[in-house]
Biotite code that builds the C-alpha atoms (Angstrom):
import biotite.structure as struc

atoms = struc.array([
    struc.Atom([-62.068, 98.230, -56.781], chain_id="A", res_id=1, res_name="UNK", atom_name="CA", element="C"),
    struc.Atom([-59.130, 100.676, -58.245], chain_id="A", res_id=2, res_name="UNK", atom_name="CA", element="C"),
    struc.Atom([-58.020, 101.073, -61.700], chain_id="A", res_id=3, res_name="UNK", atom_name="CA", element="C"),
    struc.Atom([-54.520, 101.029, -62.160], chain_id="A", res_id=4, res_name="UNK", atom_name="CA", element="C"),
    struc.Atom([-52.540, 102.261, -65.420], chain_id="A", res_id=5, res_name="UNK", atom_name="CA", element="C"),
    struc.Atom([-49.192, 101.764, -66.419], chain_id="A", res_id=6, res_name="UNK", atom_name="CA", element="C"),
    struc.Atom([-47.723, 103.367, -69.430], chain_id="A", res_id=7, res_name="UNK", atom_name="CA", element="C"),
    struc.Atom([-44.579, 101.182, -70.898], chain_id="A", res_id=8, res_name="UNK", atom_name="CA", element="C"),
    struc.Atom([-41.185, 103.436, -72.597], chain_id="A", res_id=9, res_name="UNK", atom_name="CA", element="C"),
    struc.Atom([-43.137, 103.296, -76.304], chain_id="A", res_id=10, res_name="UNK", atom_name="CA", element="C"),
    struc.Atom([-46.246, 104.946, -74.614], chain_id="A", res_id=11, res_name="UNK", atom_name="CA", element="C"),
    struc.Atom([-48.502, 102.229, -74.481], chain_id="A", res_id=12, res_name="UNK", atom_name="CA", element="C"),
    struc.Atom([-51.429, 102.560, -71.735], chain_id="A", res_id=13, res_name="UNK", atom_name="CA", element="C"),
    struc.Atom([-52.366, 99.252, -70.195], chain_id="A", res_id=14, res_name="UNK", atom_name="CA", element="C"),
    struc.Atom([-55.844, 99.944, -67.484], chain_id="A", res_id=15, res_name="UNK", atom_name="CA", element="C"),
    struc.Atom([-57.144, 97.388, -65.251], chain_id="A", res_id=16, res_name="UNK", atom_name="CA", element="C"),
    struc.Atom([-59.301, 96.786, -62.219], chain_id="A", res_id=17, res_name="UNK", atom_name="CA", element="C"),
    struc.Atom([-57.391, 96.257, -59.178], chain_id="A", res_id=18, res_name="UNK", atom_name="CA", element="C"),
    struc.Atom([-59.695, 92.873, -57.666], chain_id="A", res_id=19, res_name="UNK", atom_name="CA", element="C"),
    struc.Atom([-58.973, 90.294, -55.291], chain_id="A", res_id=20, res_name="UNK", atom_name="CA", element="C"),
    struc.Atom([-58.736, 87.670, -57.835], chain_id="A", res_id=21, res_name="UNK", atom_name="CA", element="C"),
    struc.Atom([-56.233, 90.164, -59.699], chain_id="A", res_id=22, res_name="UNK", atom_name="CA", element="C"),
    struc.Atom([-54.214, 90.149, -56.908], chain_id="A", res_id=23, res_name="UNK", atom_name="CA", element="C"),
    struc.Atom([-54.313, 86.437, -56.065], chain_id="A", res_id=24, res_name="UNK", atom_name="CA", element="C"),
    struc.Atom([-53.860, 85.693, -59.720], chain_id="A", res_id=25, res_name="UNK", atom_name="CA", element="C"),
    struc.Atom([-50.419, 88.041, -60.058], chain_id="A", res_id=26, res_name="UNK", atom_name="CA", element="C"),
    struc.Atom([-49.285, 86.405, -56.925], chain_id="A", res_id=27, res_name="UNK", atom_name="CA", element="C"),
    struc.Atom([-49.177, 82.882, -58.863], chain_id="A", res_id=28, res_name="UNK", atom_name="CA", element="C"),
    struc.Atom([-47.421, 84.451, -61.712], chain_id="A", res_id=29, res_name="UNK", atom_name="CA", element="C"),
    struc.Atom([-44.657, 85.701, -59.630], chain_id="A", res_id=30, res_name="UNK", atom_name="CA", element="C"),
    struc.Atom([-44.093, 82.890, -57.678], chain_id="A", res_id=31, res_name="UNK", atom_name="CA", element="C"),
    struc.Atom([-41.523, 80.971, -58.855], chain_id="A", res_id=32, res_name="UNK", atom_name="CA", element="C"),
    struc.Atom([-42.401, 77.777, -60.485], chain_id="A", res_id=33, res_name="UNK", atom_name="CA", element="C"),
    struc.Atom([-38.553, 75.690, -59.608], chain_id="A", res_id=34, res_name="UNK", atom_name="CA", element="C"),
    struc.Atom([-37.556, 75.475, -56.465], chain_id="A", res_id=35, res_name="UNK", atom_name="CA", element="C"),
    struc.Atom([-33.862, 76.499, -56.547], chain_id="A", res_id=36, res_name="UNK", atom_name="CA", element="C"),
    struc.Atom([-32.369, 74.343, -54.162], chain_id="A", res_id=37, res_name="UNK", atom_name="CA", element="C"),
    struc.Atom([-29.260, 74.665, -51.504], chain_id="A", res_id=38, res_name="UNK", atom_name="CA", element="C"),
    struc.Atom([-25.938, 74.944, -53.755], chain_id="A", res_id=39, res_name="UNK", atom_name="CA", element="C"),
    struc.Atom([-23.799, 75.012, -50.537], chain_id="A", res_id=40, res_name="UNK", atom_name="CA", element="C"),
    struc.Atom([-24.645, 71.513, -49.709], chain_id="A", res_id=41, res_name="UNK", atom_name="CA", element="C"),
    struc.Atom([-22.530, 68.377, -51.683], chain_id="A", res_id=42, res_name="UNK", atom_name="CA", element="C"),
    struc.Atom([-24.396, 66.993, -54.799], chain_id="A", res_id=43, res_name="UNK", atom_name="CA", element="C"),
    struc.Atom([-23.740, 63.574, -55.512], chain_id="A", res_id=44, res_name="UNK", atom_name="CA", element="C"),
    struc.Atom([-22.613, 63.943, -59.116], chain_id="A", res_id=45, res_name="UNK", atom_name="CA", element="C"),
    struc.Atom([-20.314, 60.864, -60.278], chain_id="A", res_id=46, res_name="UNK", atom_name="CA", element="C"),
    struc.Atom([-19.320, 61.906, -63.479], chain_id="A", res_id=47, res_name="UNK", atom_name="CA", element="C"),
    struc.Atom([-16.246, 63.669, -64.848], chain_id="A", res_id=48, res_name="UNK", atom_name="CA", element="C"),
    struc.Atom([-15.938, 67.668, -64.623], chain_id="A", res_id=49, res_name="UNK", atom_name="CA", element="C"),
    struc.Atom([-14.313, 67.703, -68.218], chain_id="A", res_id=50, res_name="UNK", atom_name="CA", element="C"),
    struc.Atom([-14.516, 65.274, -71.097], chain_id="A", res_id=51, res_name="UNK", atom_name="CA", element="C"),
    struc.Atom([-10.590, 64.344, -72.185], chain_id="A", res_id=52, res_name="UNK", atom_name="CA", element="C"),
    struc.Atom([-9.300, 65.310, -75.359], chain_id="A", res_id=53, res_name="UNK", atom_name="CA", element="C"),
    struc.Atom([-9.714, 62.905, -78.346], chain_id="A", res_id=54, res_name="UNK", atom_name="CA", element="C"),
    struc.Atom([-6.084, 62.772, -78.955], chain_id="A", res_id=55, res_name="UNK", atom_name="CA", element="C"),
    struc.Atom([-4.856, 62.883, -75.819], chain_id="A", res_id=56, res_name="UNK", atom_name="CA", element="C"),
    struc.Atom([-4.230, 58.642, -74.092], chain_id="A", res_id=57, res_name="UNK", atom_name="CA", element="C"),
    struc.Atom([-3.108, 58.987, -70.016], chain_id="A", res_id=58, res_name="UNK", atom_name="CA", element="C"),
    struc.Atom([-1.538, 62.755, -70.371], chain_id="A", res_id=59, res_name="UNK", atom_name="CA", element="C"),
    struc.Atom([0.201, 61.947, -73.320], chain_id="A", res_id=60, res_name="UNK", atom_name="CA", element="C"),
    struc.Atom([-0.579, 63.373, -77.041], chain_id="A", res_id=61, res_name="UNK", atom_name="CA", element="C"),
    struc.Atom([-0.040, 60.663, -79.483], chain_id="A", res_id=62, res_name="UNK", atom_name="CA", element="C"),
    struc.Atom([2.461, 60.699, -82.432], chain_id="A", res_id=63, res_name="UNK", atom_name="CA", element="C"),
    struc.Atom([2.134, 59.368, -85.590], chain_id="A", res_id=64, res_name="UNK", atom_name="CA", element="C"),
])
């Protein structure tokens, strides 16, 4: 087993004991829990981009 220390900007010491299980344990920290998928492929969103302005009817701004 190795010890490992890291000292952070505000000179705080952090020790620990370099096991297996540590390293097994960081690996599932790091991996990332979402899967980030392909944003080069089409989505299939059916919605509008932008929502139209309230006083706005077909382009046109009302008058009163």
């Amino acid at each position: 087993m190795t010890t490992r220390t890291f000292t952070d900007k505000n000179g705080n010491e952090w020790f620990w004991e370099e096991t297996p299980e540590t390293i097994e344990a960081l690996k599932k920290v790091n991996k990332p829990s979402v899967v980030i998928t392909d944003l080069t492929k089409p989505h299939n969103y059916q919605g509008p981009l932008y929502a139209p302005h309230p006083e706005l009817k077909d382009g046109k701004q009302e008058t009163n």
